[in-house]
TIMI-2910 file (N, C-alpha, C, CB; in pm, 1 decimal, decimal comma, always signed):
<rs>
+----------+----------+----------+----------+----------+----------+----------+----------+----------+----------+----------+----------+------+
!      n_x !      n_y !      n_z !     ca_x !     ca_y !     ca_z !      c_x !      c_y !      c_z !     cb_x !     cb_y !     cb_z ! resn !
+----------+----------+----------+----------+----------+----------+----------+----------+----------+----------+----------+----------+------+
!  +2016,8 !   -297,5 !   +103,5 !  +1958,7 !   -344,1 !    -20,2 !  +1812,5 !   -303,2 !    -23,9 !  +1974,3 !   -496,9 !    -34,9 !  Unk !
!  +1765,4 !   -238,7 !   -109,0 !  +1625,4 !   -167,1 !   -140,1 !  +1575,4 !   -290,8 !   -280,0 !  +1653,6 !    +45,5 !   -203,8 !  Unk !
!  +1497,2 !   -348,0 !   -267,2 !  +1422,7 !   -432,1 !   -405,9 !  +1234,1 !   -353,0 !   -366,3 !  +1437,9 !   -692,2 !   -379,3 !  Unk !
!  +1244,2 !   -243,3 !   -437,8 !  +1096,3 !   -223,3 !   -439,8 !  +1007,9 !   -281,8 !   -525,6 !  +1070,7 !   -107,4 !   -455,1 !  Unk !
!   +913,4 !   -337,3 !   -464,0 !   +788,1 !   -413,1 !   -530,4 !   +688,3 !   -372,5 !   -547,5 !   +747,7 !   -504,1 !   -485,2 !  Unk !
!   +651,3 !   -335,8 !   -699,0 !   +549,6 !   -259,8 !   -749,3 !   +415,7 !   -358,2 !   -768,4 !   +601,4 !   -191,4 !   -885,2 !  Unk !
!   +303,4 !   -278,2 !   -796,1 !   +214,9 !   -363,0 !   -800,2 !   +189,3 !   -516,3 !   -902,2 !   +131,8 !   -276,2 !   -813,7 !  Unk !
!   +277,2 !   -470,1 !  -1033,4 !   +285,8 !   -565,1 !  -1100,8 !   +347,0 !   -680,4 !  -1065,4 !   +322,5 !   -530,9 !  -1186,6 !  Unk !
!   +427,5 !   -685,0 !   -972,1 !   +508,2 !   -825,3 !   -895,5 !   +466,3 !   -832,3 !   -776,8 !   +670,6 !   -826,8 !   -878,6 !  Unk !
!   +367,4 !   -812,1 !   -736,1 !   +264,2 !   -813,9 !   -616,1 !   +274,0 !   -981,0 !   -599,3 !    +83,5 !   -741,6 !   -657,7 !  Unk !
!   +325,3 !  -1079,6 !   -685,0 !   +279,7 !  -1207,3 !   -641,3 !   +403,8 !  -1254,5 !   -584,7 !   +216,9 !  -1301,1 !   -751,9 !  Unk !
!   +519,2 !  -1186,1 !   -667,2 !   +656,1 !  -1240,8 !   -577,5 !   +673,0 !  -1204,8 !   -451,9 !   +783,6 !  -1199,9 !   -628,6 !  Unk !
!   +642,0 !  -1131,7 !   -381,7 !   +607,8 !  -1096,7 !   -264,2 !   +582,0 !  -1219,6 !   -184,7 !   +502,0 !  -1008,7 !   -270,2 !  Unk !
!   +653,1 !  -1276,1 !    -90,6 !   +589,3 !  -1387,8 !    +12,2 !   +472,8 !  -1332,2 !    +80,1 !   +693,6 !  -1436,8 !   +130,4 !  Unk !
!   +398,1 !  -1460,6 !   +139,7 !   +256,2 !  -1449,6 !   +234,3 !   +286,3 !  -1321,1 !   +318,7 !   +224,7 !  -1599,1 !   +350,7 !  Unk !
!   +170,6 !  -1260,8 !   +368,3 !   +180,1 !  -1129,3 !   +468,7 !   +151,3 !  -1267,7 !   +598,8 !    +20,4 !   -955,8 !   +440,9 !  Unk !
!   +222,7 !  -1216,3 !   +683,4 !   +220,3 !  -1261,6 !   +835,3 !   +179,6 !  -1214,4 !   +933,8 !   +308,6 !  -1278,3 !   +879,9 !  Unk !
!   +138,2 !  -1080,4 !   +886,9 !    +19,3 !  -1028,5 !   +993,1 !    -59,5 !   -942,5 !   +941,8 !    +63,1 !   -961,2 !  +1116,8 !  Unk !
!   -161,5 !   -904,0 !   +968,1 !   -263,8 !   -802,9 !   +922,2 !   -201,5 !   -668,0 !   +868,3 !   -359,8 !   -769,7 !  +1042,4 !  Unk !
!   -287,7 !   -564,1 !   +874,8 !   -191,9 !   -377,4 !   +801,9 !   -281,2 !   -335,6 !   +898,4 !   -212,0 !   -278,0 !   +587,8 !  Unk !
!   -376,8 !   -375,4 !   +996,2 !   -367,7 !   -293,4 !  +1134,8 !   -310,0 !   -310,1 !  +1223,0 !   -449,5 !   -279,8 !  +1194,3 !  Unk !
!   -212,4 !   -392,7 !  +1252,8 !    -74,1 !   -424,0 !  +1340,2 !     +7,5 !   -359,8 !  +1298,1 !    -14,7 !   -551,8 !  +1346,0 !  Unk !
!    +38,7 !   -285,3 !  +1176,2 !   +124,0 !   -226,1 !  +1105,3 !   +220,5 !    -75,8 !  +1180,9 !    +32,2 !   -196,2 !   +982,8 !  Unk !
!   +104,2 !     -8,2 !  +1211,4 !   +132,9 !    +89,3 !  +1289,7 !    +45,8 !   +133,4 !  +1384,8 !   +162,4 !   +176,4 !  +1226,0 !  Unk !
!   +101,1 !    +63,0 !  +1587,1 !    -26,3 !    +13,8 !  +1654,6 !    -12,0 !   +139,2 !  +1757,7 !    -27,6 !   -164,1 !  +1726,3 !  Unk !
!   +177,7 !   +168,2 !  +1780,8 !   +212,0 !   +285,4 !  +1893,6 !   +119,3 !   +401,7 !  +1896,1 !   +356,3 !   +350,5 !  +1869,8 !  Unk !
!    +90,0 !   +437,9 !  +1950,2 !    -15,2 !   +567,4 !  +1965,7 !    +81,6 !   +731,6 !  +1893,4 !    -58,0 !   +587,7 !  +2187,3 !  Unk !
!   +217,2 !   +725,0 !  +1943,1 !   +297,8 !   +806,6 !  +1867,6 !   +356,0 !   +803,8 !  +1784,7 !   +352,7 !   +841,2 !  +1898,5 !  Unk !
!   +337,8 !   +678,7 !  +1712,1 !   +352,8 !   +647,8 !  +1570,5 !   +265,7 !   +709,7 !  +1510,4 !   +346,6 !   +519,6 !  +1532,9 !  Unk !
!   +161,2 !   +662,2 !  +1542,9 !    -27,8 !   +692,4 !  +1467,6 !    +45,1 !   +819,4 !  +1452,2 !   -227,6 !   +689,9 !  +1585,8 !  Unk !
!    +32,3 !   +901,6 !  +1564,6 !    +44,5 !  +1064,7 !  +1564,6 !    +98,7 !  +1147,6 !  +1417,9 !   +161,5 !  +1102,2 !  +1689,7 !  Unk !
!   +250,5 !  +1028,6 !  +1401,0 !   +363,4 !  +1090,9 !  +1333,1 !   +310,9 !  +1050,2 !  +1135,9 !   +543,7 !   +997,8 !  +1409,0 !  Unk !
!   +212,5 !   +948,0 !  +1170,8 !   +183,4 !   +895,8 !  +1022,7 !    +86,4 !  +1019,7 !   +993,6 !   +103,6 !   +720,5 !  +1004,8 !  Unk !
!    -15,8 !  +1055,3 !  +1086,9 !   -134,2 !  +1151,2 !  +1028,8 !    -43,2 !  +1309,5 !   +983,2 !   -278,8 !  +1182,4 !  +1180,6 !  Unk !
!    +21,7 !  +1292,4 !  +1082,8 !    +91,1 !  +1447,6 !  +1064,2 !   +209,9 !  +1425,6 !   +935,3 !   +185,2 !  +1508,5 !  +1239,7 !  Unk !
!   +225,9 !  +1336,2 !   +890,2 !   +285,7 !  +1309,9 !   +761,8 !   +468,0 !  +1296,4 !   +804,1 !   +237,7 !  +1453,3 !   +642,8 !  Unk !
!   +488,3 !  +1275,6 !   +911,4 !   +632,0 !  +1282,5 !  +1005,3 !   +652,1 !  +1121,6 !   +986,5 !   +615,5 !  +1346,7 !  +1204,2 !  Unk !
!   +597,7 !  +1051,3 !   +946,7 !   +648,3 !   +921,9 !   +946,3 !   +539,8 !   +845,0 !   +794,0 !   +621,1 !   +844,8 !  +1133,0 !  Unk !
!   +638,5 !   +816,8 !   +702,2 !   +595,1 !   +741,1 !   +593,6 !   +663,2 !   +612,6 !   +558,4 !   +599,4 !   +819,7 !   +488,3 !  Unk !
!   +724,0 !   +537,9 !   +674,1 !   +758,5 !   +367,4 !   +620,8 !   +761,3 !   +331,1 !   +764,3 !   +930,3 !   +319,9 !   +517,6 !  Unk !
!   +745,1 !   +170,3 !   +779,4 !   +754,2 !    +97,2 !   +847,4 !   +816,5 !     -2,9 !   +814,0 !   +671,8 !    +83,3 !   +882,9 !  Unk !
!   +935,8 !    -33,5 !   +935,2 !   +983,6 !   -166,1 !   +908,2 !   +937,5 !   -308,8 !  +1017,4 !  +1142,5 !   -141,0 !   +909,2 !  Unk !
!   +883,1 !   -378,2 !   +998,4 !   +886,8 !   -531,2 !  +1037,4 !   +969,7 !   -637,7 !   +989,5 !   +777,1 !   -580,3 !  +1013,7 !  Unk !
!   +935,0 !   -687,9 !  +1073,0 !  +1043,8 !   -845,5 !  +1104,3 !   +950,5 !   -924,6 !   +987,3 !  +1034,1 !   -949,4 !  +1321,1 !  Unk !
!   +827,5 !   -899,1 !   +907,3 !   +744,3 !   -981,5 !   +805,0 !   +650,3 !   -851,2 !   +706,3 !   +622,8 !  -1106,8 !   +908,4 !  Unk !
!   +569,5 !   -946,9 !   +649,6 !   +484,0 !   -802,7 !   +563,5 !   +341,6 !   -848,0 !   +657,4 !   +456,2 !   -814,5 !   +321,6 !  Unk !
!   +297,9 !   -714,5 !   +695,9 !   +202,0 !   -680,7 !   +756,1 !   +106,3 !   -625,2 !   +670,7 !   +235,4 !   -610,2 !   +848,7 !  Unk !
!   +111,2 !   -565,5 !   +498,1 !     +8,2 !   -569,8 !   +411,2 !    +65,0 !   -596,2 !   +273,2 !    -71,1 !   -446,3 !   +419,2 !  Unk !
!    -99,8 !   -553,9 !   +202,2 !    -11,9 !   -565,0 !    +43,3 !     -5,0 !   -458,1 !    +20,1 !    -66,4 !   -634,6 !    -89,6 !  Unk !
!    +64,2 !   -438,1 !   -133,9 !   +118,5 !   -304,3 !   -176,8 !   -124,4 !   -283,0 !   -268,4 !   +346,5 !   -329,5 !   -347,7 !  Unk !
!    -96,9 !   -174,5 !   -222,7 !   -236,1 !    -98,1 !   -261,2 !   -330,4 !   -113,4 !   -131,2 !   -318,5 !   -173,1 !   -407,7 !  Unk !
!   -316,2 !   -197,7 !    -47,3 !   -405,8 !   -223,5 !    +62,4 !   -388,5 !    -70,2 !   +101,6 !   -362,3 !   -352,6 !   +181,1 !  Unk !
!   -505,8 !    -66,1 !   +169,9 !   -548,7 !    +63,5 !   +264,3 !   -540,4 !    +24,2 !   +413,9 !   -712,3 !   +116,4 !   +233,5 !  Unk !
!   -453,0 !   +127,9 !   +478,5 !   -452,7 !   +156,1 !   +660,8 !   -531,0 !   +264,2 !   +668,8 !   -296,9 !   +196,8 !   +746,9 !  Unk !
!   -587,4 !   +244,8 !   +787,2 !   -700,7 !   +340,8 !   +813,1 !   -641,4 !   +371,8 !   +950,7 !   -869,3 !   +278,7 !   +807,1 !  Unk !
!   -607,1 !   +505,4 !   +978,4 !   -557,3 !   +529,0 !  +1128,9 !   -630,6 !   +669,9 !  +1153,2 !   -369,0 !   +537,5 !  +1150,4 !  Unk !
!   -709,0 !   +645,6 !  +1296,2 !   -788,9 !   +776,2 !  +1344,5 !   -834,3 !   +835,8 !  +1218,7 !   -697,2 !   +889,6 !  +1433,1 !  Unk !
!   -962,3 !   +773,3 !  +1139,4 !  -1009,0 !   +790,3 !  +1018,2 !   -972,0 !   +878,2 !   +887,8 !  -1104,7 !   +814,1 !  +1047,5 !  Unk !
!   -839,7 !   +857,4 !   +926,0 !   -745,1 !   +874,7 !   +803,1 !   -695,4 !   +753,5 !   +698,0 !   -620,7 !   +927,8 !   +861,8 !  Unk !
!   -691,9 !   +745,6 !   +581,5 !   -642,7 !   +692,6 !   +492,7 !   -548,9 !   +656,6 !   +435,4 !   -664,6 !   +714,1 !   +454,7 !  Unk !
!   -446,2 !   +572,0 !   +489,7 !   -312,8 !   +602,5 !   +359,7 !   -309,8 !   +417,5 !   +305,1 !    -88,8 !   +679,6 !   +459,8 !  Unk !
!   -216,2 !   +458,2 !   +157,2 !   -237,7 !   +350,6 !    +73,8 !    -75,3 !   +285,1 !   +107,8 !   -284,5 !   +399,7 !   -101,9 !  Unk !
!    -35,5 !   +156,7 !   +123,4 !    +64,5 !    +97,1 !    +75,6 !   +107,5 !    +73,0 !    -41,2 !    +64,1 !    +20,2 !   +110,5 !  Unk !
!   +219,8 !   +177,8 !    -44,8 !   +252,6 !   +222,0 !   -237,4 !   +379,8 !   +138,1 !   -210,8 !   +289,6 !   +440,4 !   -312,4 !  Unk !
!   +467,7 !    +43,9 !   -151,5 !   +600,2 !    -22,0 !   -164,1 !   +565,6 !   -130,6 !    -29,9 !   +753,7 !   +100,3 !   -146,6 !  Unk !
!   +648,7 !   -267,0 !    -89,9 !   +704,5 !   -324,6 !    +51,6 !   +827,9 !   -369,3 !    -34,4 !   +603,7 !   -462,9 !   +151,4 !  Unk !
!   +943,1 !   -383,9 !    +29,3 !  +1096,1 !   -432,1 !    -31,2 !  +1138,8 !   -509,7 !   +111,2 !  +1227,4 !   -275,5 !    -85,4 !  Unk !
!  +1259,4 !   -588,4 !   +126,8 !  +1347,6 !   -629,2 !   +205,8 !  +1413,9 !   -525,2 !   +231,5 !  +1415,6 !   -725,8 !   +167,6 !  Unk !
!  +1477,0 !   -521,1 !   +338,9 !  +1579,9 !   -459,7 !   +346,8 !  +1697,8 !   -501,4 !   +508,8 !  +1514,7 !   -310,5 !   +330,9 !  Unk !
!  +1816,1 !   -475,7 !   +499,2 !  +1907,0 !   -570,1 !   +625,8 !  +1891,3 !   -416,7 !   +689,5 !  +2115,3 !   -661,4 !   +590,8 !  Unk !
!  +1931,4 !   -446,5 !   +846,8 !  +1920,4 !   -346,3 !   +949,8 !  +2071,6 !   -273,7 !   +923,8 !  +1891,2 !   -417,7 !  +1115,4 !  Unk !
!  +2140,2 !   -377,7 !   +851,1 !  +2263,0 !   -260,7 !   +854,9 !  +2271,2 !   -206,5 !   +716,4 !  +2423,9 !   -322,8 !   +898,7 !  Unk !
!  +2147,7 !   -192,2 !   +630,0 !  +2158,0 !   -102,9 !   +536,3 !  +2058,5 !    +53,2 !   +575,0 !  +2112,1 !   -188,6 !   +401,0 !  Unk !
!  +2015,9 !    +48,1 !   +682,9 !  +1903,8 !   +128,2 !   +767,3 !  +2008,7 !   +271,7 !   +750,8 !  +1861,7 !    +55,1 !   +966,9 !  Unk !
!  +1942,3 !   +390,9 !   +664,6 !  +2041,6 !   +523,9 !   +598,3 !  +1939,3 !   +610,1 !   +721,5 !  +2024,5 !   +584,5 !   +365,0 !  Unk !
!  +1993,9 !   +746,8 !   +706,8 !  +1982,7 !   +824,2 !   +807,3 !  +1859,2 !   +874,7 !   +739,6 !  +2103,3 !   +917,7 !   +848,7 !  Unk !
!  +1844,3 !   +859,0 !   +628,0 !  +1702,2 !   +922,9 !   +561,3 !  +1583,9 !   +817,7 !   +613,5 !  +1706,9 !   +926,9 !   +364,0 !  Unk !
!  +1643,6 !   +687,5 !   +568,9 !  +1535,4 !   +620,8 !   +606,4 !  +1454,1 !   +616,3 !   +741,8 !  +1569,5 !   +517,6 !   +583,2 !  Unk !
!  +1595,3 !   +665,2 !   +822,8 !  +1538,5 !   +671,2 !  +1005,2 !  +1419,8 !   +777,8 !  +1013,4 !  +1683,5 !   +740,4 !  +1135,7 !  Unk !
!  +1453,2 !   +890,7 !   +910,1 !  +1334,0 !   +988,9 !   +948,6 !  +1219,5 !   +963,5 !   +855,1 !  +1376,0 !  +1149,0 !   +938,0 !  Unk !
!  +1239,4 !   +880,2 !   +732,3 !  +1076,7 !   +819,2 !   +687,6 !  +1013,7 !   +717,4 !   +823,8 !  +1093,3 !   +694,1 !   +514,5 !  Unk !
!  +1114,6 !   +709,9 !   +903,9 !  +1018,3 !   +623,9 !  +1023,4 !   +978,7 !   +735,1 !  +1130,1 !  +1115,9 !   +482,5 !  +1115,8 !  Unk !
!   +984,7 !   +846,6 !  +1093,4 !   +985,2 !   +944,4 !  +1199,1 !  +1083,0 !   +986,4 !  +1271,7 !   +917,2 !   +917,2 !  +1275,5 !  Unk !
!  +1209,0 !   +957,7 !  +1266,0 !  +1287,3 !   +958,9 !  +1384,5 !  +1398,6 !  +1107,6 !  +1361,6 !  +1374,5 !   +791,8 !  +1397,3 !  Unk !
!  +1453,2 !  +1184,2 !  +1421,6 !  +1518,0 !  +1276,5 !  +1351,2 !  +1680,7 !  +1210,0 !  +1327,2 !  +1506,9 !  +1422,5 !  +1436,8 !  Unk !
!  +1720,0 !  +1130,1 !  +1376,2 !  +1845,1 !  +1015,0 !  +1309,1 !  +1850,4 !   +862,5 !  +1338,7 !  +1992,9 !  +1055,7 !  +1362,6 !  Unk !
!  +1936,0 !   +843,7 !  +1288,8 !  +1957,7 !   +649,4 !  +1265,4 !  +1993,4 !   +635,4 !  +1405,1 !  +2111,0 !   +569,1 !  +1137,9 !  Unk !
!  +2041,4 !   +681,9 !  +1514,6 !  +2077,6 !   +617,0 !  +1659,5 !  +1956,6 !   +656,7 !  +1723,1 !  +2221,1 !   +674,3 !  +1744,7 !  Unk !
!  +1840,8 !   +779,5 !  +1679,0 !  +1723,5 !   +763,4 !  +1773,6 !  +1645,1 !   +624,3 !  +1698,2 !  +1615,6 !   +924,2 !  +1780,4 !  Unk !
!  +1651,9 !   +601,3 !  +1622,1 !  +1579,6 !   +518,0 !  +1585,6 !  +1607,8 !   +379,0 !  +1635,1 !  +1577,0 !   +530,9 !  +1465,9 !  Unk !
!  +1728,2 !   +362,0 !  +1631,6 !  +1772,7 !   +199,4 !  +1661,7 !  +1733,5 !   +227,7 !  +1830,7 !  +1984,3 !   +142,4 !  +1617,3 !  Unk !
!  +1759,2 !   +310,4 !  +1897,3 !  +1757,4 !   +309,7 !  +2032,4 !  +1605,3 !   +301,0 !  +2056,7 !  +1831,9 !   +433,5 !  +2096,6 !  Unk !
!  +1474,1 !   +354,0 !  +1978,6 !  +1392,0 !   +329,5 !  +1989,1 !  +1303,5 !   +179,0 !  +1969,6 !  +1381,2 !   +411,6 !  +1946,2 !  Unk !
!  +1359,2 !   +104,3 !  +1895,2 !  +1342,8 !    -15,4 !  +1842,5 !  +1406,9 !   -122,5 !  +1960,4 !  +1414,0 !    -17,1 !  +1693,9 !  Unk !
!  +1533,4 !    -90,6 !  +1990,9 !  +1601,0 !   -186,6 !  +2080,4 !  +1485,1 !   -183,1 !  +2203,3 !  +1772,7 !   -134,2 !  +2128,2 !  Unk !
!  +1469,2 !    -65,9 !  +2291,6 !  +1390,4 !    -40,3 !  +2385,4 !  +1234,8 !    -84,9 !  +2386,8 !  +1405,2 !    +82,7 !  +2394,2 !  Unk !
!  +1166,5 !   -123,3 !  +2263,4 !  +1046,1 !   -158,0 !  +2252,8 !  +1055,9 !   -303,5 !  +2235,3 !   +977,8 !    -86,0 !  +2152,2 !  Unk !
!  +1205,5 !   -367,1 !  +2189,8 !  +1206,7 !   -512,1 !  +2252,0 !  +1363,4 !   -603,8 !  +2302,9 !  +1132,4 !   -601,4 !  +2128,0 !  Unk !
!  +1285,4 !   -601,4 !  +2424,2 !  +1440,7 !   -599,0 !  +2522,6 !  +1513,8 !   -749,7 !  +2505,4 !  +1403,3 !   -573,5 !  +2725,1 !  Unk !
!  +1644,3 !   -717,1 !  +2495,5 !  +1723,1 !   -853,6 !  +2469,0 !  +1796,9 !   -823,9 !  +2295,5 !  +1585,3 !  -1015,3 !  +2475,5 !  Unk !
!  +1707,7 !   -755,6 !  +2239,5 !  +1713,2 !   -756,1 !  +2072,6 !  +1889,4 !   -682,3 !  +2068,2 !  +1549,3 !   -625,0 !  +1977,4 !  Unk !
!  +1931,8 !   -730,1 !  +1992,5 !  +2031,7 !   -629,5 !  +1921,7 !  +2069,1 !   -600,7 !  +1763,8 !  +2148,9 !   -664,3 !  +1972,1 !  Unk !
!  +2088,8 !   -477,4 !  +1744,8 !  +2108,7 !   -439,3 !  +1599,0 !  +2126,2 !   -515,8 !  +1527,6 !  +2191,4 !   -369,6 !  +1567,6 !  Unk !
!  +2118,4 !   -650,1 !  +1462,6 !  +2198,0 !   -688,3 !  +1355,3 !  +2204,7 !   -629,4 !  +1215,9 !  +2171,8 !   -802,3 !  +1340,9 !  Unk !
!  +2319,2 !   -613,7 !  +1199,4 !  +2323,1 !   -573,8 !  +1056,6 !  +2298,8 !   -640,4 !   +916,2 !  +2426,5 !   -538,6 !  +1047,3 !  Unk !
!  +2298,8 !   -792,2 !   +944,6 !  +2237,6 !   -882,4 !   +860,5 !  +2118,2 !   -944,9 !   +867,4 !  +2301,5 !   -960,8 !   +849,5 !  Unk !
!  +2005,0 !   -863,4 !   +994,0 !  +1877,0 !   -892,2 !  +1005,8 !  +1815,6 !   -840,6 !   +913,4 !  +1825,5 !   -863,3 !  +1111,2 !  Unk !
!  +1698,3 !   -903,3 !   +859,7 !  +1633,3 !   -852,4 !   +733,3 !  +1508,9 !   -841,1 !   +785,2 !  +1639,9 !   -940,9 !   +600,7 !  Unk !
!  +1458,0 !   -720,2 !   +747,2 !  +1299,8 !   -687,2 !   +799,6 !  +1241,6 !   -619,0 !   +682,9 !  +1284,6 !   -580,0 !   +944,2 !  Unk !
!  +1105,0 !   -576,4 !   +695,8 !  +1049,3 !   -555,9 !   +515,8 !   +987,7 !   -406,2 !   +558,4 !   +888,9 !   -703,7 !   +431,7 !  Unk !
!   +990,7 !   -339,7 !   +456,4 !   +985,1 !   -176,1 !   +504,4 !   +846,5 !   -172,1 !   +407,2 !  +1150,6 !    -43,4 !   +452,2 !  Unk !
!   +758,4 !   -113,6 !   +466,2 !   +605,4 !   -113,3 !   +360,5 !   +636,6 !    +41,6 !   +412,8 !   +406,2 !   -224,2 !   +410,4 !  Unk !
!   +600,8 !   +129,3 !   +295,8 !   +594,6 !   +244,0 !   +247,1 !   +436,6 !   +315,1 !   +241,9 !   +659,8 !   +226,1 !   +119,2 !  Unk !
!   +436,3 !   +423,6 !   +259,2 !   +263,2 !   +425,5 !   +237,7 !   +238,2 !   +595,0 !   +245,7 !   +157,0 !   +323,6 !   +391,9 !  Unk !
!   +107,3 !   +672,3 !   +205,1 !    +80,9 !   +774,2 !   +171,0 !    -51,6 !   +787,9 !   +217,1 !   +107,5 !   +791,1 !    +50,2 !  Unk !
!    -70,7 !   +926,3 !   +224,8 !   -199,4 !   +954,7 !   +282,9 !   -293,3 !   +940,5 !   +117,5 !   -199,1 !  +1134,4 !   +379,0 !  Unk !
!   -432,4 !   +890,0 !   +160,3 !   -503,9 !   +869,5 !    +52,0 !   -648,7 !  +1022,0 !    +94,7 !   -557,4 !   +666,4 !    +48,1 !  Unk !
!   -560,5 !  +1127,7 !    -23,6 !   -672,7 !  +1259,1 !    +35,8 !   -815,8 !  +1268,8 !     -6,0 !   -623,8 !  +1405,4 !    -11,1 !  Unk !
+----------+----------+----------+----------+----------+----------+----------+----------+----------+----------+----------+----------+------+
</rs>
């Protein structure tokens, strides 16, 4: 399920639960956002608002979307807007960064979208 939230419904949006510099903290994440190899993030909450600015290794990009979305709607496209070149490197990457976790397919995490600001 994709519900993208544009700026005009910026208020239906629940509270952010963590900052948009926690957003993307991995060092080879950073890498994959500057080099334009990775344009969404998913969390377990919203980590900014839609228009807020991330600033990574004094680069710019804007948060143009945050939506819900369940882990078992996670498409093979979406794996490589996270950088990944498919949906099993990706889950295998996610499981491994927190141990015990498993896939659920009815876990809901919020995907913030974002662009380099040139």
């Amino acid at each position: 399920m994709k519900i993208e939230r544009k700026c005009s419904d910026l208020s239906s949006l629940p509270e952010k639960t963590c900052t948009i510099e926690k957003l993307v903290t991995i060092p080879k994440d950073v890498e994959k956002v500057i080099a334009g190899k990775k344009t969404a993030t998913r969390r377990n909450g919203i980590y900014a608002d839609i228009g807020e600015i991330m600033e990574l290794d004094g680069k710019k990009f804007k948060v143009d979307a945050i939506y819900p979305q369940y882990l078992g709607d996670v498409t093979e496209i979406d794996a490589r807007r996270e950088g990944y070149d498919d949906l099993e490197s990706y889950k295998q990457s996610i499981l491994s960064m927190h141990p015990g976790m498993r896939w659920a397919p009815k876990m809901q995490v919020w995907v913030h979208e974002y662009s380099p600001i040139n």
